[in-house]
N, C-alpha and C positions, 0 to 999 in steps of 0.2 A: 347242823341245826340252823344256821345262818344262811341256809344256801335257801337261792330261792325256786321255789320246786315248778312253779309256771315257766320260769325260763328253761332250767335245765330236763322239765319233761319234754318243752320245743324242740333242745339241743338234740336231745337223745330221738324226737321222732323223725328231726331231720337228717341225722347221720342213718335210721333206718332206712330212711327212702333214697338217700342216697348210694346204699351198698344195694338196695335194691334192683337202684338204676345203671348200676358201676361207673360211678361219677364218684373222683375223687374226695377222698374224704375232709373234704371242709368241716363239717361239723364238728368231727370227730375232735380234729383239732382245737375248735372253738369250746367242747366240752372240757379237755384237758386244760386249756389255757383258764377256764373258767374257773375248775377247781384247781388250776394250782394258786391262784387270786384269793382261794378262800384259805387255803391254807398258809398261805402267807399271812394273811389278814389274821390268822388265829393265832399265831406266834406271838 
């Protein structure tokens, strides 16, 4: 509910275009690190 859905629909279309291109997955990571941030935060 707190997550902000403009960033994390970026995250997620940049980790698409990335698997797209087979360039490591940056994104991917930054999606994870993003939501474990949130869920810390929820705790």
């Amino acid at each position: 509910p707190a997550a902000d859905r403009q960033q994390l629909r970026s995250l997620v279309r940049n980790a698409q275009k990335e698997k797209a291109a087979n360039k490591p997955p940056k994104a991917y990571r930054q999606i994870f690190q993003y939501l474990r941030e949130l869920a810390e935060a929820a705790d």
